[in-house]
ZATISE-711866 format. One record per residue (C-alpha): residue number from 1; residue in one letter; y, z, x. Coordinates in steps of 0.25 Angstrom, whole numbers, plus 2048, in hexadecimal, padded with zeros to 3 digits. Each point is the difference from the previous one (the first is absolute). Layout:
<rs>
<r><seq>NUM</seq><type>a</type><py>Y</py><pz>Z</pz><px>X</px></r>
...
</rs>
This chain:
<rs>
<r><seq>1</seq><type>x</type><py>172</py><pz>4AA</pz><px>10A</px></r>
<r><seq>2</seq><type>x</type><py>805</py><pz>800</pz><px>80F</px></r>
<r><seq>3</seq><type>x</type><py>80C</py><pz>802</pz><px>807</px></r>
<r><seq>4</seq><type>x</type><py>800</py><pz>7F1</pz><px>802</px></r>
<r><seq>5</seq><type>x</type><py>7FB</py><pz>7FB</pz><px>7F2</px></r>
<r><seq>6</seq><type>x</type><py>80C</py><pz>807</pz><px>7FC</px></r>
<r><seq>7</seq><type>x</type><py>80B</py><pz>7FB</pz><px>809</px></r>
<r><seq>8</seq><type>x</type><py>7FC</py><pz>7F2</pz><px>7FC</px></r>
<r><seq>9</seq><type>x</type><py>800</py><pz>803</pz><px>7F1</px></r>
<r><seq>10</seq><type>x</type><py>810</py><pz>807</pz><px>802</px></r>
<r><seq>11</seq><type>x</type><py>803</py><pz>7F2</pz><px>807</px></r>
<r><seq>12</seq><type>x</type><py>7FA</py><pz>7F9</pz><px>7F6</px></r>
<r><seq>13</seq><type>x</type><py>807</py><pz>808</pz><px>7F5</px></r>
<r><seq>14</seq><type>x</type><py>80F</py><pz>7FB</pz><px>806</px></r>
<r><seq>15</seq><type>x</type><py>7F9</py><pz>7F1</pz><px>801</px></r>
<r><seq>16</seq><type>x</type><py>7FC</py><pz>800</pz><px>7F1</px></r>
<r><seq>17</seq><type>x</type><py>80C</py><pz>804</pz><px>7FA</px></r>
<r><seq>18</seq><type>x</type><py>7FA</py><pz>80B</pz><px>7F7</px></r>
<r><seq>19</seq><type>x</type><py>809</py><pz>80B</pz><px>7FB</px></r>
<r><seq>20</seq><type>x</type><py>804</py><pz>802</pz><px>80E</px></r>
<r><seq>21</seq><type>x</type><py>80F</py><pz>803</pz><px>7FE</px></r>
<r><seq>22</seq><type>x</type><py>808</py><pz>7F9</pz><px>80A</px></r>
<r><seq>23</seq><type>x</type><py>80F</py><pz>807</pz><px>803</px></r>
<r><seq>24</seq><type>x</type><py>801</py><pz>807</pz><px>7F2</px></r>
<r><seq>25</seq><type>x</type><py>80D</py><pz>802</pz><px>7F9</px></r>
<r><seq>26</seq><type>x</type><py>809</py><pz>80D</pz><px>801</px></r>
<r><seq>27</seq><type>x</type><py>800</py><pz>7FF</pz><px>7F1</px></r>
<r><seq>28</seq><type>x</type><py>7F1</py><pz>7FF</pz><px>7FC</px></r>
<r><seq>29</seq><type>x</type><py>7FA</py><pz>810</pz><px>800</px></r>
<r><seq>30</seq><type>x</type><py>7F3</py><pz>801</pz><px>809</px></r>
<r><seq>31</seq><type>x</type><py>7F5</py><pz>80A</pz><px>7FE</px></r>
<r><seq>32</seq><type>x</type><py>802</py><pz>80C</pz><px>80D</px></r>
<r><seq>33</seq><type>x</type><py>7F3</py><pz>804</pz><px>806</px></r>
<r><seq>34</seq><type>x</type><py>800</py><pz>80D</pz><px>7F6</px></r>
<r><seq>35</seq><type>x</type><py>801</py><pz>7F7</pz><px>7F5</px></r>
<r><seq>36</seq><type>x</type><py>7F5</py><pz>7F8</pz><px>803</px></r>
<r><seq>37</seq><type>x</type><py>7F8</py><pz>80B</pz><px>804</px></r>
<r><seq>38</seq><type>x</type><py>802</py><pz>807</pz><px>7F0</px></r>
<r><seq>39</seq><type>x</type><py>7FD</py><pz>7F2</pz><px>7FA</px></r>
<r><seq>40</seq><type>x</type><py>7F3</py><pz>801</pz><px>808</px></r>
<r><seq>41</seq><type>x</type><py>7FE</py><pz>80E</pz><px>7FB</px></r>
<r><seq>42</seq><type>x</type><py>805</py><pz>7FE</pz><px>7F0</px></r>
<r><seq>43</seq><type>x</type><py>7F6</py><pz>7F4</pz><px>800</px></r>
<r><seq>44</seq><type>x</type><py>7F8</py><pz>805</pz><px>7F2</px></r>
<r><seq>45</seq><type>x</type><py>7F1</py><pz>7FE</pz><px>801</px></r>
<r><seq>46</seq><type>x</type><py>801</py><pz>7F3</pz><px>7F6</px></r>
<r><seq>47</seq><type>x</type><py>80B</py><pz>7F7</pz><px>80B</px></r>
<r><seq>48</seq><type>x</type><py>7F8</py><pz>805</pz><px>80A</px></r>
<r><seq>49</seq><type>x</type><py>7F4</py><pz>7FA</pz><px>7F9</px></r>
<r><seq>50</seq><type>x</type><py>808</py><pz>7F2</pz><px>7FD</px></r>
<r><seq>51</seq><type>x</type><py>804</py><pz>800</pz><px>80F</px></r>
<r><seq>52</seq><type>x</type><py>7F1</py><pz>802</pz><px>804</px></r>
<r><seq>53</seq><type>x</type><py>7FB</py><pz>7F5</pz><px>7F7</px></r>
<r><seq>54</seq><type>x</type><py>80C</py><pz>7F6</pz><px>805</px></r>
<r><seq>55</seq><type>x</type><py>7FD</py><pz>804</pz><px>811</px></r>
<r><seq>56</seq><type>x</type><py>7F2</py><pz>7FC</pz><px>7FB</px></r>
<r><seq>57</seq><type>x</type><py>801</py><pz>7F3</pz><px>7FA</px></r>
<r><seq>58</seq><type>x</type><py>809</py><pz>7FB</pz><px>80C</px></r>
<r><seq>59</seq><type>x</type><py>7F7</py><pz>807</pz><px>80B</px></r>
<r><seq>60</seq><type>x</type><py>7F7</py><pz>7F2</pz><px>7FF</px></r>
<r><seq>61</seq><type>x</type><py>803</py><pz>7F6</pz><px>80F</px></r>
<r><seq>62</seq><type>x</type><py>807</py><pz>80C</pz><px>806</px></r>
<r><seq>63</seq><type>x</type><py>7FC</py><pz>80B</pz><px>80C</px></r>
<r><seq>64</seq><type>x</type><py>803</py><pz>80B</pz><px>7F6</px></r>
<r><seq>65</seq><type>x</type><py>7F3</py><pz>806</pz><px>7FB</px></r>
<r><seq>66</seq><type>x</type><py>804</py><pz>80B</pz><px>7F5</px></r>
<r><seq>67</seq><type>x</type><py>80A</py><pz>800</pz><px>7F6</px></r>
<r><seq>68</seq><type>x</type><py>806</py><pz>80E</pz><px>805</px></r>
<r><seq>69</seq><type>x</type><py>803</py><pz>7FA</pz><px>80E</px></r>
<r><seq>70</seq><type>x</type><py>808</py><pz>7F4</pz><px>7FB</px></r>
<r><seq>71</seq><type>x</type><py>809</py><pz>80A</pz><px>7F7</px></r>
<r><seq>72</seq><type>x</type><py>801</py><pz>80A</pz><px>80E</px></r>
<r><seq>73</seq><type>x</type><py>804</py><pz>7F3</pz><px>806</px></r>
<r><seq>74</seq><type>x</type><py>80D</py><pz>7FD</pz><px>7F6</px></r>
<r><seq>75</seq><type>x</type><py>802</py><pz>80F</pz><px>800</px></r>
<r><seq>76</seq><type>x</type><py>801</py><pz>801</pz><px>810</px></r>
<r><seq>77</seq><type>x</type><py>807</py><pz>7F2</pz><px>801</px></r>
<r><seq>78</seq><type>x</type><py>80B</py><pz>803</pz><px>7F5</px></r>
<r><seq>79</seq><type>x</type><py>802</py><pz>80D</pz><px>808</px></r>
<r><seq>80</seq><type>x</type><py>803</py><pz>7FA</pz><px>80D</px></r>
<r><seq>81</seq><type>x</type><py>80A</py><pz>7F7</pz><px>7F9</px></r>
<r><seq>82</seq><type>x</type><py>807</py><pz>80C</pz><px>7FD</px></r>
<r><seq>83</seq><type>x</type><py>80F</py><pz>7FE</pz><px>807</px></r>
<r><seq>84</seq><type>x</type><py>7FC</py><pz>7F4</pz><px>809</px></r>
<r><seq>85</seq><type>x</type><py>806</py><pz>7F3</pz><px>7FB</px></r>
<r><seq>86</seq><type>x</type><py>7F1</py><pz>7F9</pz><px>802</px></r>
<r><seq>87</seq><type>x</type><py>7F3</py><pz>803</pz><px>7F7</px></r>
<r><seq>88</seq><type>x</type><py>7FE</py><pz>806</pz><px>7F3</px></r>
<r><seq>89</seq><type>x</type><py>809</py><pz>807</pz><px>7F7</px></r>
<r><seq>90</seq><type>x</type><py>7FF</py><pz>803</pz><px>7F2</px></r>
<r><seq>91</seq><type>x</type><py>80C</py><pz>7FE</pz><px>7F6</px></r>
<r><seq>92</seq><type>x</type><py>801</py><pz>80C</pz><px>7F7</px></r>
<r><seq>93</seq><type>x</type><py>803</py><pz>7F6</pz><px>7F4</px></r>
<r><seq>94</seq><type>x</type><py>7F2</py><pz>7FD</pz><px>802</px></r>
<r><seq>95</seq><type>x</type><py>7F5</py><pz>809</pz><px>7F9</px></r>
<r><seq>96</seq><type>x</type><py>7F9</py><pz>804</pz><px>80D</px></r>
<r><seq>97</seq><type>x</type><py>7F1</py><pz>7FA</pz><px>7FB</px></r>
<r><seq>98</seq><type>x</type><py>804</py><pz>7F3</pz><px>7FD</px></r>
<r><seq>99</seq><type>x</type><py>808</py><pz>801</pz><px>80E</px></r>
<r><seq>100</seq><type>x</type><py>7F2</py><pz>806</pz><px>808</px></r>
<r><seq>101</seq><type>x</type><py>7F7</py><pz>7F4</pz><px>7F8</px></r>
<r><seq>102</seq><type>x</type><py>80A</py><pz>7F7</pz><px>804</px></r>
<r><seq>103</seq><type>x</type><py>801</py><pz>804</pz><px>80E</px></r>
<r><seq>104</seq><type>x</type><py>7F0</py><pz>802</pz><px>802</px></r>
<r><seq>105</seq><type>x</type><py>7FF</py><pz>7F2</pz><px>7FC</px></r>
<r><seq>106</seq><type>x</type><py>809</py><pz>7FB</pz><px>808</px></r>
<r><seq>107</seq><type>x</type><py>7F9</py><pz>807</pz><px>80C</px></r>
<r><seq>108</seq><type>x</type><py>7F4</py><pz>7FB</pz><px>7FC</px></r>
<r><seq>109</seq><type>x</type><py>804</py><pz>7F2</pz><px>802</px></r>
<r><seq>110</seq><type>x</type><py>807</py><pz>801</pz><px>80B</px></r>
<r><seq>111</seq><type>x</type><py>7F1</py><pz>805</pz><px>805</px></r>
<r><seq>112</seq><type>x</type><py>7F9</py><pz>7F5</pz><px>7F9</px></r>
<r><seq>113</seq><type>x</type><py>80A</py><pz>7F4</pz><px>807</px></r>
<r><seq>114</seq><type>x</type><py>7FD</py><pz>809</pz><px>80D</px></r>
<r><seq>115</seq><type>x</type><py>7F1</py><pz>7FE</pz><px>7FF</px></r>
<r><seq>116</seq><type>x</type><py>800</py><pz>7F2</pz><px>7FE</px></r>
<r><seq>117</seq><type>x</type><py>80A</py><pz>7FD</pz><px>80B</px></r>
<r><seq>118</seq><type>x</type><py>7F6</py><pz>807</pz><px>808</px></r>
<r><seq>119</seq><type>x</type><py>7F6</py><pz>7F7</pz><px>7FC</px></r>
<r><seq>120</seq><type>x</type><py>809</py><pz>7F5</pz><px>803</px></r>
<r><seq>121</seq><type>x</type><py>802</py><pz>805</pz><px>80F</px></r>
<r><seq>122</seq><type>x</type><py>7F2</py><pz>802</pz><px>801</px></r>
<r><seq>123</seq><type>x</type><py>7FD</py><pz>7F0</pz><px>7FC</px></r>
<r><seq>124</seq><type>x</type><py>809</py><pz>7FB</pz><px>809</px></r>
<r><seq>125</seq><type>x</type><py>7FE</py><pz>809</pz><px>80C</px></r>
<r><seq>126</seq><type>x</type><py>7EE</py><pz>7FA</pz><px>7FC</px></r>
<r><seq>127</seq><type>x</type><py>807</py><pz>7F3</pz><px>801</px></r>
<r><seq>128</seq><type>x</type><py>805</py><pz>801</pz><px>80B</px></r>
<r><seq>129</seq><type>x</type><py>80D</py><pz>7FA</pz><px>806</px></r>
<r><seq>130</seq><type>x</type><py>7FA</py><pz>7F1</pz><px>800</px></r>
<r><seq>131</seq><type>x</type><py>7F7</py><pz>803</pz><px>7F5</px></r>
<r><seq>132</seq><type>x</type><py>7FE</py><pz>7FE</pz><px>7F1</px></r>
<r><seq>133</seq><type>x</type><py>802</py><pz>80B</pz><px>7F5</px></r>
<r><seq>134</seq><type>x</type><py>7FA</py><pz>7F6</pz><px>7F7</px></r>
<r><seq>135</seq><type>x</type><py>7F3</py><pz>802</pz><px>807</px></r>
<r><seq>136</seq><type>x</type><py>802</py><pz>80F</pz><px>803</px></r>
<r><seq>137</seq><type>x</type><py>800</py><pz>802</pz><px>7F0</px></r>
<r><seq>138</seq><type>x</type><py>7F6</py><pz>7F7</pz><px>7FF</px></r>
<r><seq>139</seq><type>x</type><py>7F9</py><pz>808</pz><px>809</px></r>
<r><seq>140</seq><type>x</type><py>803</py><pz>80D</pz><px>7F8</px></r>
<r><seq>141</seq><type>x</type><py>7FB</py><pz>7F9</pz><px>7F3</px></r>
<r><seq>142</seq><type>x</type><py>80D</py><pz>7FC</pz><px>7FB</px></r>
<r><seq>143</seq><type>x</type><py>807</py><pz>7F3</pz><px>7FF</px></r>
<r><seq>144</seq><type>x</type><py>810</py><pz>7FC</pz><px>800</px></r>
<r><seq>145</seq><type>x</type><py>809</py><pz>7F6</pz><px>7FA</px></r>
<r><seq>146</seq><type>x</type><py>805</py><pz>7F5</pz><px>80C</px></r>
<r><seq>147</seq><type>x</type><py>80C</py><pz>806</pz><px>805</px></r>
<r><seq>148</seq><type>x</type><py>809</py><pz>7F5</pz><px>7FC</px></r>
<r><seq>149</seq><type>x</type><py>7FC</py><pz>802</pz><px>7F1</px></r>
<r><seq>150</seq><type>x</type><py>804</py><pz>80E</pz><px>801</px></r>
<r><seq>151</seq><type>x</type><py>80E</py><pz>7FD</pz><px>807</px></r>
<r><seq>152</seq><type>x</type><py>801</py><pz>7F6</pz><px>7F4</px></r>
<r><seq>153</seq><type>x</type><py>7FC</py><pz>80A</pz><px>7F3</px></r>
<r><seq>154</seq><type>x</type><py>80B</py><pz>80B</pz><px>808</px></r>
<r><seq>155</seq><type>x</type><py>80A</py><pz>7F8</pz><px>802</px></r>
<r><seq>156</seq><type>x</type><py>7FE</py><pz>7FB</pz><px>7F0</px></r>
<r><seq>157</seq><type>x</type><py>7FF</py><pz>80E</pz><px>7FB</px></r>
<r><seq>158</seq><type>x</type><py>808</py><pz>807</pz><px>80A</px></r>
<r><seq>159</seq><type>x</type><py>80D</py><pz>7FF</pz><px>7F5</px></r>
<r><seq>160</seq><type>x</type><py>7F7</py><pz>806</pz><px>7F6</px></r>
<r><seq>161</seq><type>x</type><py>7FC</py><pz>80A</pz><px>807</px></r>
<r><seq>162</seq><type>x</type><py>80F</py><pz>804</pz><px>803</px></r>
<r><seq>163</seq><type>x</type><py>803</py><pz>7FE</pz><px>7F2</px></r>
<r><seq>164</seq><type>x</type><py>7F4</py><pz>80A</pz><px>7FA</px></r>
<r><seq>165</seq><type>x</type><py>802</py><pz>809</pz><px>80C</px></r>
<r><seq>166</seq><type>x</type><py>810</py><pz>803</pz><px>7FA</px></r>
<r><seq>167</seq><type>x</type><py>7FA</py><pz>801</pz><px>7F3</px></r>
<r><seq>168</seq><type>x</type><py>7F6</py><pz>809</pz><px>803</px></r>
<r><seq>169</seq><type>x</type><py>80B</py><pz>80A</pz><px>807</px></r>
<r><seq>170</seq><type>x</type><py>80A</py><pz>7FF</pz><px>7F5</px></r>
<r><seq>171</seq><type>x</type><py>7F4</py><pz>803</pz><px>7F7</px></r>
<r><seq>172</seq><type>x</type><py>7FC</py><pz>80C</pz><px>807</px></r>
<r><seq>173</seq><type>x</type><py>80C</py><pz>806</pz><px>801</px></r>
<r><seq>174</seq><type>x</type><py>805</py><pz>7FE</pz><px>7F2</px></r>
<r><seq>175</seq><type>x</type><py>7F3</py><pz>807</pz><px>7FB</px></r>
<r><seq>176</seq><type>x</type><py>801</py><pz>80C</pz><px>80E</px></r>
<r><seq>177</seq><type>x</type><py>800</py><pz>80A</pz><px>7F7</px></r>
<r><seq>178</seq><type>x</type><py>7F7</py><pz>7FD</pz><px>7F4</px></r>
<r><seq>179</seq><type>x</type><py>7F3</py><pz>807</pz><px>804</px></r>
<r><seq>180</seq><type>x</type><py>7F7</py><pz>7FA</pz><px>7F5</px></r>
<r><seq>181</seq><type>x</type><py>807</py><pz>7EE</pz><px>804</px></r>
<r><seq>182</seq><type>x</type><py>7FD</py><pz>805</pz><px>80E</px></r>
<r><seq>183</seq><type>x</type><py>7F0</py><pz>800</pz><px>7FE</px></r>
<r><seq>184</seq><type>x</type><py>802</py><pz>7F4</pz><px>7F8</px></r>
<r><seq>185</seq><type>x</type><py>807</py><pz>7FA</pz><px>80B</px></r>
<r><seq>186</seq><type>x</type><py>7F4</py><pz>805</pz><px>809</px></r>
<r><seq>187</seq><type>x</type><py>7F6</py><pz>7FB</pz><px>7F7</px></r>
<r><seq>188</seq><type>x</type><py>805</py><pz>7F3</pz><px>7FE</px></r>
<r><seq>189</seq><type>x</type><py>803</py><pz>7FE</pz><px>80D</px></r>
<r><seq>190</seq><type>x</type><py>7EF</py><pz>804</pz><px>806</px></r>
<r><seq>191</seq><type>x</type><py>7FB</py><pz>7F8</pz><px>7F3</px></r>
<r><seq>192</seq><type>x</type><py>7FA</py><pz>80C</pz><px>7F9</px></r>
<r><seq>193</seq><type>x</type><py>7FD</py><pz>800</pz><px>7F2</px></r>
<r><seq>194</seq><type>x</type><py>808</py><pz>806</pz><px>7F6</px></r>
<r><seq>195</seq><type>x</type><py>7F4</py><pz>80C</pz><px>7FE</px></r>
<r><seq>196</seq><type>x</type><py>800</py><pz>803</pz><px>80F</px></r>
<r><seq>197</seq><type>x</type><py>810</py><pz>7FF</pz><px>801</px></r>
<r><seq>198</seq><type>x</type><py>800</py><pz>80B</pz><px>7F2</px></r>
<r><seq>199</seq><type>x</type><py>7F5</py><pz>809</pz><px>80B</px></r>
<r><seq>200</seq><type>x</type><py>807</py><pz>801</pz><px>80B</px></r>
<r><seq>201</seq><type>x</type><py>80D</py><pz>802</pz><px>7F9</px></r>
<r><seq>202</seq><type>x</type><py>7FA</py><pz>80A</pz><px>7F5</px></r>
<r><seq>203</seq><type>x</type><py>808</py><pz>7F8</pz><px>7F5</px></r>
<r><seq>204</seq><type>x</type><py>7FA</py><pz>7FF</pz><px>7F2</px></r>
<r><seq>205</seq><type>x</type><py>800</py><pz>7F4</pz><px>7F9</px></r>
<r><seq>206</seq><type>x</type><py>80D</py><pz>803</pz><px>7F8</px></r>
<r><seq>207</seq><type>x</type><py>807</py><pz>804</pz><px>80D</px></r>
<r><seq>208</seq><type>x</type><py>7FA</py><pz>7F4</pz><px>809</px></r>
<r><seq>209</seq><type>x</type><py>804</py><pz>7F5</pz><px>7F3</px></r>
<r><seq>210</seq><type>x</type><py>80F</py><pz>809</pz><px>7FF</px></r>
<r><seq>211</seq><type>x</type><py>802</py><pz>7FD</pz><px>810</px></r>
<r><seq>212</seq><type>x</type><py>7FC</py><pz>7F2</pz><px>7FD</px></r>
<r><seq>213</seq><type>x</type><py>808</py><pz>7FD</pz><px>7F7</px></r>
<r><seq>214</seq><type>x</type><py>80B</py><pz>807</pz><px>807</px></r>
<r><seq>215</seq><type>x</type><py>7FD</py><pz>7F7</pz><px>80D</px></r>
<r><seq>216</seq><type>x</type><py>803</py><pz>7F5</pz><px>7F9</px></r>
<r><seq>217</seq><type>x</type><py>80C</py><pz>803</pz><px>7FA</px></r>
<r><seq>218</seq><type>x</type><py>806</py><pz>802</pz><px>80E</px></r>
<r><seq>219</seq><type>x</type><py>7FA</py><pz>7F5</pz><px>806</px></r>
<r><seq>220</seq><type>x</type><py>807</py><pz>7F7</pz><px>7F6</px></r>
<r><seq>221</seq><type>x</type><py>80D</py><pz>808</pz><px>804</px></r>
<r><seq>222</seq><type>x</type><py>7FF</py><pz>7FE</pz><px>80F</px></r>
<r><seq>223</seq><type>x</type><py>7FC</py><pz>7F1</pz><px>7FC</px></r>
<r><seq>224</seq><type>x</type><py>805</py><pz>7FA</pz><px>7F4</px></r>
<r><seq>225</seq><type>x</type><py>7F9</py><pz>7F4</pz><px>7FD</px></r>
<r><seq>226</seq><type>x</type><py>7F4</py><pz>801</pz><px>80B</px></r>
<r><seq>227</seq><type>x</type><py>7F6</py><pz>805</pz><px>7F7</px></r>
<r><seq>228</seq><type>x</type><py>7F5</py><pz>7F7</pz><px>7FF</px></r>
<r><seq>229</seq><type>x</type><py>7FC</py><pz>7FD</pz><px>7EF</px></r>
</rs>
C-alpha cells in the first residue's frame, strides 16, 4: 500500500470513529511499545490462525490484499499510538486478540468507506460541475435513487441509526474482552453463517452454543426488556 493509500486510511480512521482513543484517561493502563511488541511475540500458532481467518474475511471491498498486511497494519498503527493522545491504543483489560481483530476490522472499514468515497469523487468530478451524477452512473452501469428520496429515507432513519450506533458501542465494549462473543459479534455483524463464524473462530460446536448462550445472557442484562420473542 503507498505512502499516500495510507495517510488517507490514518485520516479516515480519526473520521470513522473506530477504537481510535481520543484523550484517554490517567486511570485506564495502556499497552507500552514493549508490551505490545511481546503480545505480538507470545501469539500461539492457534490466535494467530484465528487472527488470519478474521483479516481474511474482512480483506473483501478494501485495498488490502493479504491477511498478514492487515494484521501488520493494526500492529504498526497501535504502536504509533503509543504515548500520543491520537490513534490506536490497547487497553490491557482487553485480551490482545480480540483487541487486534477488532482493531483490523475497524481499519478495514475505515479502507472500505475510503474506497467508495473515492468512487463518489470520481462521479462527480465525471459529471462535471453542471453535470448529472445520474447520468454518470448511468454511464458506469449503475443506477441511483433521486436525490430527494435519499435526503428523505436519511432524515427518517437518521435517529435509528443514532440509536443502533450507541447500541452497538455499549455492546462492544461490554463484551471487549470475551474473545469467543467477539467473533460472534464479527459474524453476525458480516452476515456469516454459524459454520463459517465456528471456522474462523476455531469454536466447536459446544464452545460456539456456550458463547451463545452467554451472549444472550448479557444482551438481556445490558437491555432488559429489548429482546425480541
Amino acid at each position: 500500500m503507498s505512502a499516500e493509500e495510507k495517510n488517507s486510511a490514518h485520516n479516515n480512521d480519526k473520521a470513522k470513529g473506530g477504537p481510535v482513543t481520543l484523550g484517554k484517561s490517567a486511570d485506564q493502563a495502556y499497552a507500552t511499545a514493549e508490551e505490545i511488541c511481546e503480545a505480538v511475540e507470545r501469539l500461539t500458532e492457534a490466535e494467530l490462525g484465528r487472527i488470519r481467518r478474521a483479516a481474511q474475511y474482512a480483506l473483501f471491498g478494501t485495498e488490502y490484499t493479504d491477511p498478514l498486511e492487515l494484521l501488520g497494519e493494526a500492529v504498526q498503527r497501535t504502536l504509533e499510538g503509543v504515548g500520543a493522545k491520537e490513534g490506536r491504543h490497547w487497553p490491557k483489560d482487553v485480551h490482545f486478540v480480540a483487541y487486534l481483530i477488532r482493531t483490523m476490522q475497524s481499519i478495514a472499514e475505515g479502507s472500505s468507506s475510503s474506497i467508495s468515497q473515492s468512487r463518489t469523487e470520481y462521479l462527480e468530478a465525471m459529471a462535471g460541475q453542471d453535470g448529472d451524477q445520474e447520468m454518470a452512473l448511468a454511464q458506469e452501469g449503475f443506477s441511483s435513487p433521486d436525490v430527494v428520496e435519499q435526503a428523505l429515507e436519511l432524515e427518517e432513519t437518521n435517529e435509528r441509526q443514532v440509536r443502533a450506533a450507541a447500541d452497538a458501542a455499549l455492546i462492544e465494549a461490554h463484551f471487549a474482552n470475551d474473545e469467543e462473543i467477539q467473533f460472534l459479534i464479527m459474524g453476525d455483524k458480516d452476515g456469516m453463517s454459524p459454520g463459517e463464524i465456528r471456522a474462523v473462530s476455531g469454536m466447536g460446536q459446544t464452545t460456539y452454543d456456550t458463547a451463545r448462550r452467554r451472549f444472550r445472557r448479557g444482551l438481556n442484562t445490558l437491555m432488559p426488556g429489548r429482546r425480541k420473542s
